[in-house]
Each structure stands twice: as structure tokens, then as C-alpha cells.
Backbone as JSON Lines, residues from 0, in Angstrom:
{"i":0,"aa":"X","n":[1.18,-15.03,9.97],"ca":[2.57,-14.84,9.61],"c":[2.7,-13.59,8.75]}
{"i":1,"aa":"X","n":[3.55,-13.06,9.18],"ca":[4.16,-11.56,8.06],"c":[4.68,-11.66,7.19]}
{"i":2,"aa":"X","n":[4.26,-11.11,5.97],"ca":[4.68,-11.28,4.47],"c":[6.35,-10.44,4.43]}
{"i":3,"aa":"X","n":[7.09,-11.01,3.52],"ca":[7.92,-10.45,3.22],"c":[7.76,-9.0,2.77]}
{"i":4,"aa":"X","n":[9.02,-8.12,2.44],"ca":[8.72,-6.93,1.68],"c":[8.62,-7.6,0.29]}
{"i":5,"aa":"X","n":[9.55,-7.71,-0.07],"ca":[9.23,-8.71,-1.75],"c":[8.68,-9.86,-1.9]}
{"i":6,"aa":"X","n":[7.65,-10.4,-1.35],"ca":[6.36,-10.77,-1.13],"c":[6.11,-9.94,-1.89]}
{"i":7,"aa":"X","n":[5.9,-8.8,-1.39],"ca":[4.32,-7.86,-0.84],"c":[4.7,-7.08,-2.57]}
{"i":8,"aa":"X","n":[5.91,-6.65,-2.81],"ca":[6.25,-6.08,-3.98],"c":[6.29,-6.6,-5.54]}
{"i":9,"aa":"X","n":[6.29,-7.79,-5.22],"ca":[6.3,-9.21,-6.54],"c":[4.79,-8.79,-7.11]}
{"i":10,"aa":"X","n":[4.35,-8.46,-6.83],"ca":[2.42,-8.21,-7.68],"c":[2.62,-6.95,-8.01]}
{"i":11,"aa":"X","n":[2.29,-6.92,-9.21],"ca":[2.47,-5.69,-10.08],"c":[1.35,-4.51,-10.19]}
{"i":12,"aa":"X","n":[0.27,-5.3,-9.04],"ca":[-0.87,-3.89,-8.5],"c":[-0.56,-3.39,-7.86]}
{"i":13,"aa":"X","n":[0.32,-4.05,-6.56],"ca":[0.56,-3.24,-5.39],"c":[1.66,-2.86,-5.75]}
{"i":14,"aa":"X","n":[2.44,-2.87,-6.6],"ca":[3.65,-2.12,-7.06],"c":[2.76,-0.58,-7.61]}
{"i":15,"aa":"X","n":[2.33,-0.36,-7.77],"ca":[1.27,0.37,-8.68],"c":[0.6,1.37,-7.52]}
{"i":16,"aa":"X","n":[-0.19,0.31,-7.07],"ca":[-1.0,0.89,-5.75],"c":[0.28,2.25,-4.78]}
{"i":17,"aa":"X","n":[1.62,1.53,-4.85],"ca":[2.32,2.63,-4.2],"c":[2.52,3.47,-4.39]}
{"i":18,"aa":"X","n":[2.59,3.45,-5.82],"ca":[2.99,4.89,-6.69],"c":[1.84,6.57,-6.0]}
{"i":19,"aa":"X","n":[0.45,6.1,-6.25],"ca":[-0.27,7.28,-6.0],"c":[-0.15,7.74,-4.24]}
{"i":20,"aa":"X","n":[0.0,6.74,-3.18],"ca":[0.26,7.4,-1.95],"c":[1.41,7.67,-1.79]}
{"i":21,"aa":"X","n":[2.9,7.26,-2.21],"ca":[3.54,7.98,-1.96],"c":[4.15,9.45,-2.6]}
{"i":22,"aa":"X","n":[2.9,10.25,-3.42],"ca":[2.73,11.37,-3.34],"c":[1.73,12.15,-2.08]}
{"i":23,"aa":"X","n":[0.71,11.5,-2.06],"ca":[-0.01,11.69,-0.63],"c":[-0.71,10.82,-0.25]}
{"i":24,"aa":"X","n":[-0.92,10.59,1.39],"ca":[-2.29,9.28,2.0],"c":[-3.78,9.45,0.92]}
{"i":25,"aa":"X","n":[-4.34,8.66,0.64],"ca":[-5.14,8.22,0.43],"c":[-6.23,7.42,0.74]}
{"i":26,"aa":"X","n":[-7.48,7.15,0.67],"ca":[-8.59,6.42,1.27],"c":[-8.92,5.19,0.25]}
{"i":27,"aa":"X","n":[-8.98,3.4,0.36],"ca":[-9.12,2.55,-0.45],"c":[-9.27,3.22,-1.62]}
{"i":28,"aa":"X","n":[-11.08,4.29,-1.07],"ca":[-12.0,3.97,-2.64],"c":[-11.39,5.52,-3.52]}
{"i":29,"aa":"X","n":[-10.36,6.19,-2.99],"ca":[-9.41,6.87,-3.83],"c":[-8.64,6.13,-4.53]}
{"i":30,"aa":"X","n":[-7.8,5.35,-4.05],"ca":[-7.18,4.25,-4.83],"c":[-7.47,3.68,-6.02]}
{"i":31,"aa":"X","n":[-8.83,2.7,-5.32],"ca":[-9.83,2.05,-6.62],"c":[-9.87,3.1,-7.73]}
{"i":32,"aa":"X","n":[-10.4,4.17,-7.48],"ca":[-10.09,5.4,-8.93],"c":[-9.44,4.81,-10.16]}
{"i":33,"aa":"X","n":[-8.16,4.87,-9.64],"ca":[-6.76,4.36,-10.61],"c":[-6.73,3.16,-11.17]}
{"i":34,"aa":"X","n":[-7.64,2.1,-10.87],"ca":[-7.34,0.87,-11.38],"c":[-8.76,0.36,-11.79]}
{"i":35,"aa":"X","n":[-8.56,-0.53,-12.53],"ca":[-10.09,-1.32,-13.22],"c":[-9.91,-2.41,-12.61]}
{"i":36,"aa":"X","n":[-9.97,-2.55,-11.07],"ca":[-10.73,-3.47,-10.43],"c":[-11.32,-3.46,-9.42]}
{"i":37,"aa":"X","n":[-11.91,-4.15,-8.71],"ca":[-12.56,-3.76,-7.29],"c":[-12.49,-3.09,-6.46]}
{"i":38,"aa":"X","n":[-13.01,-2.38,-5.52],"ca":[-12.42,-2.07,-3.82],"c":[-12.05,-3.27,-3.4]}
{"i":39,"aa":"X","n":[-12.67,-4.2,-3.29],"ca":[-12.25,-5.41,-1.73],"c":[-11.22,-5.79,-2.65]}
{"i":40,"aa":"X","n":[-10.6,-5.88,-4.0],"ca":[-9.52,-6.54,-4.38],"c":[-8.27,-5.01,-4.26]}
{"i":41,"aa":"X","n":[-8.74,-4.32,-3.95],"ca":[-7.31,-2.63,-3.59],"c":[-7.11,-3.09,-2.5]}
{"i":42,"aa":"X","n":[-8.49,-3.17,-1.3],"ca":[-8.36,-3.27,0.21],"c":[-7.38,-4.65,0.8]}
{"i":43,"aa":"X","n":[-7.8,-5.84,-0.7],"ca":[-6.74,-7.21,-0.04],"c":[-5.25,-5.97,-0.32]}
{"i":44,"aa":"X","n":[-5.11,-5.61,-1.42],"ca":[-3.44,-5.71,-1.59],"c":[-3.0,-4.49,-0.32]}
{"i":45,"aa":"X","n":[-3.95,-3.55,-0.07],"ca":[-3.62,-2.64,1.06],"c":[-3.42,-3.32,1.94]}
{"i":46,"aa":"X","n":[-4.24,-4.36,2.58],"ca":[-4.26,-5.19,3.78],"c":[-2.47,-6.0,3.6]}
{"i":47,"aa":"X","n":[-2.05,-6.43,2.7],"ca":[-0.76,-6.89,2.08],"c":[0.33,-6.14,2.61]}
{"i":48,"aa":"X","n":[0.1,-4.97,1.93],"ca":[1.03,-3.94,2.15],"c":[1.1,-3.31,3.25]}
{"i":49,"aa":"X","n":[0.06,-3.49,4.17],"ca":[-0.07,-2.59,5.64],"c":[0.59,-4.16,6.55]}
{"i":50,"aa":"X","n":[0.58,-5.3,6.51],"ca":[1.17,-6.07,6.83],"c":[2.61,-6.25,6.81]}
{"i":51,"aa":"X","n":[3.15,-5.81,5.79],"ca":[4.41,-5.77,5.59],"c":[5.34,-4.15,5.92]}
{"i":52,"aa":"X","n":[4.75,-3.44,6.43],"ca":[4.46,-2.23,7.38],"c":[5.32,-1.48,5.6]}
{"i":53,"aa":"X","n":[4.72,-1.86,4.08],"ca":[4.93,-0.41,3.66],"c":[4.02,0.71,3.46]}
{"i":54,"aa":"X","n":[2.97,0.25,3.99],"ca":[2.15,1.5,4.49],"c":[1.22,1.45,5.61]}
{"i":55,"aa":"X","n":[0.75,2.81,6.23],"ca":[0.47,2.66,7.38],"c":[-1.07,3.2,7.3]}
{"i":56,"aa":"X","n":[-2.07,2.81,8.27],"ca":[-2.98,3.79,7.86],"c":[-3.2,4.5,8.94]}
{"i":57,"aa":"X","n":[-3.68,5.91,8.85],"ca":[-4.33,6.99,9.18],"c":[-5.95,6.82,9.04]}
{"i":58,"aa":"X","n":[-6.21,7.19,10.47],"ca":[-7.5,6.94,10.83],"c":[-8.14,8.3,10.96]}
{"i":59,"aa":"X","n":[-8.65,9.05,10.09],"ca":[-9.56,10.57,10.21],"c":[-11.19,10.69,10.25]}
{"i":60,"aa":"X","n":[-11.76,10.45,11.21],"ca":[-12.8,9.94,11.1],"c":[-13.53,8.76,11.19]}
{"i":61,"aa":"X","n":[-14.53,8.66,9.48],"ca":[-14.72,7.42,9.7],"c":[-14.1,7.11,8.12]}
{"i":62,"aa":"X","n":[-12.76,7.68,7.63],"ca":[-11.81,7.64,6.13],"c":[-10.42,6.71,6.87]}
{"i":63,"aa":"X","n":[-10.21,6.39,6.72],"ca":[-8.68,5.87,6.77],"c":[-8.61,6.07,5.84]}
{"i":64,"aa":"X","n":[-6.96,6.2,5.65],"ca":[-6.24,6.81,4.56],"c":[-4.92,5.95,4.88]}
{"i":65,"aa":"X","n":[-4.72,5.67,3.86],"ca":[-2.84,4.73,3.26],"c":[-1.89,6.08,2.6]}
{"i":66,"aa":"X","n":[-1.12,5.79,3.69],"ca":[0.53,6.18,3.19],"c":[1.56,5.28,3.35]}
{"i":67,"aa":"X","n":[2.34,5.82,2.36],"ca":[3.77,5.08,1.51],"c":[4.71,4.95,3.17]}
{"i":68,"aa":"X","n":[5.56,4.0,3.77],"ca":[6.17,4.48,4.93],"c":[7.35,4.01,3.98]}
{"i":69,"aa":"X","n":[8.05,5.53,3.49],"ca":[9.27,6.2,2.73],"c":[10.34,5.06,3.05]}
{"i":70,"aa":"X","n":[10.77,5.0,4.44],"ca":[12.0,4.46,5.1],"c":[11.57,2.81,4.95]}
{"i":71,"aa":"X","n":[10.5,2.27,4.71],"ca":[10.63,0.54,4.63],"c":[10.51,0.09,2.97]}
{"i":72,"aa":"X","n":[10.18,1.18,2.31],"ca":[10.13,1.29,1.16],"c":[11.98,1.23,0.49]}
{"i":73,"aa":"X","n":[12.65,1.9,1.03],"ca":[13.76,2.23,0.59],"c":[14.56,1.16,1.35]}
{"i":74,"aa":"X","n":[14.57,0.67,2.77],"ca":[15.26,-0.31,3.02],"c":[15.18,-1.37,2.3]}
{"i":75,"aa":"X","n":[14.2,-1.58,1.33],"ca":[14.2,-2.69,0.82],"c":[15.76,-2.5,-0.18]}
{"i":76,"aa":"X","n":[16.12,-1.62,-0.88],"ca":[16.74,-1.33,-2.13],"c":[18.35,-1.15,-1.29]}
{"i":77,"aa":"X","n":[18.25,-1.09,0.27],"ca":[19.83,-0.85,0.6],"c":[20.14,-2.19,1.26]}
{"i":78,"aa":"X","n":[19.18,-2.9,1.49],"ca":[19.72,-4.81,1.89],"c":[19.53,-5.19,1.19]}
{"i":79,"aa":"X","n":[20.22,-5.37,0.03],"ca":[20.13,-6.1,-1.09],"c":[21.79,-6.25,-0.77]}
């Protein structure tokens, strides 16, 4: 089953986690950088957030990379 958008936005990591890709895509263990906790606990809330299509990943190699998708991000704030 597919998580809501505010689901996915109610946790105050992955609120967080959005902030640095939607300046640019990023790779998990770029992510992990920014926070004092795990990879496999960035990769659950990415897996979260790529479920709820606000980000998408980019496959370059053998890097995937997470970006912000701008337009599901912002629909959240105009159906209200």
C-alpha cells in the first residue's frame, strides 16, 4: 500500500532529508553525511519518500541519486 504525502512528511528526518536534495540529487551515503544516524535508517526514510513519489531516483551507474520531485512536494501545500 502507498503511503500518504503527510504520512511520509509527519517524521521530522525525512522532513530534513528533503531539504539537502532539493538543492541537488544526491546518493543515500551523501545524505547520511547530514545526519547522526545510519545509512539503512536514510535508505528506510528514502524508500518512504520514493514511495510516496516525493522523490525519484536517478540511476548513474552503480550511484543512484534522490531528487526532491518540486511539483508533488508543492501539491501537497495547494490541496489543503
Amino acid at each position: 500500500m502507498r503511503r500518504g504525502i503527510f504520512q511520509a512528511i509527519a517524521d521530522s528526518t525525512r522532513r530534513a532529508i528533503i531539504a539537502p536534495i532539493a538543492l541537488q540529487p544526491m546518493t543515500s551515503n551523501a545524505i547520511a553525511e547530514h545526519f547522526e544516524t545510519t545509512r539503512p535508517a536514510v535508505s528506510k526514510h528514502l524508500r518512504i519518500l520514493t514511495e510516496c513519489v516525493l522523490v525519484h531516483q536517478q540511476h548513474q551507474g552503480w550511484e543512484i541519486y534522490y531528487a526532491l520531485e518540486i511539483d508533488k512536494w508543492l501539491e501537497q501545500f495547494c490541496s489543503i
